[in-house]
N, C-alpha and C positions, 0 to 999 in steps of 0.2 A: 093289649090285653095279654096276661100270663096263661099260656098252654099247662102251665104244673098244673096236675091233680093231687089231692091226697091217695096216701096209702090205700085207703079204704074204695075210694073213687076208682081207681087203675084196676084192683080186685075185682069191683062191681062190674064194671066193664068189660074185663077178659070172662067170666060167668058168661055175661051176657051174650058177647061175642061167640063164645069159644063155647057155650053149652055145655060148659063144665061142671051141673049144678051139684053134683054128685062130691064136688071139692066142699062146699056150700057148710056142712055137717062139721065138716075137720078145720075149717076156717074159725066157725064159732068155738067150737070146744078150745083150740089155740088161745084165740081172745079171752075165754072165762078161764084158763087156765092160768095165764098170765097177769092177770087182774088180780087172782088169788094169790098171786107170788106177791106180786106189790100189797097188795094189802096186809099181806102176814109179815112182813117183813117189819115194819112198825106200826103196828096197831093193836088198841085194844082189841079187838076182833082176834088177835093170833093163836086164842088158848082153844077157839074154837073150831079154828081154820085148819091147825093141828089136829084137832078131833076129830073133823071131816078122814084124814088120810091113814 
């Protein structure tokens, strides 16, 4: 069996471990930030996405 985890897996983990929950807030805003990058980038969605900022 493969010991890899994902990205997301190894994160969930060190939280958990490490009682880090306090990262937990700035972990998600990263993720929807980054989400909004790729999606503006080629999308119909970009006149709005630009809106937003």
């Amino acid at each position: 069996m493969s010991n890899n985890k994902s990205l997301l897996g190894e994160t969930w983990d060190f939280l958990k471990v490490r009682k880090k929950w306090w990262l937990l807030p700035i972990v998600i805003l990263l993720v929807i930030i980054g989400a909004l990058i790729i999606l503006g980038q080629s999308s119909v969605l970009s006149p709005f996405i630009y809106a937003l900022g």
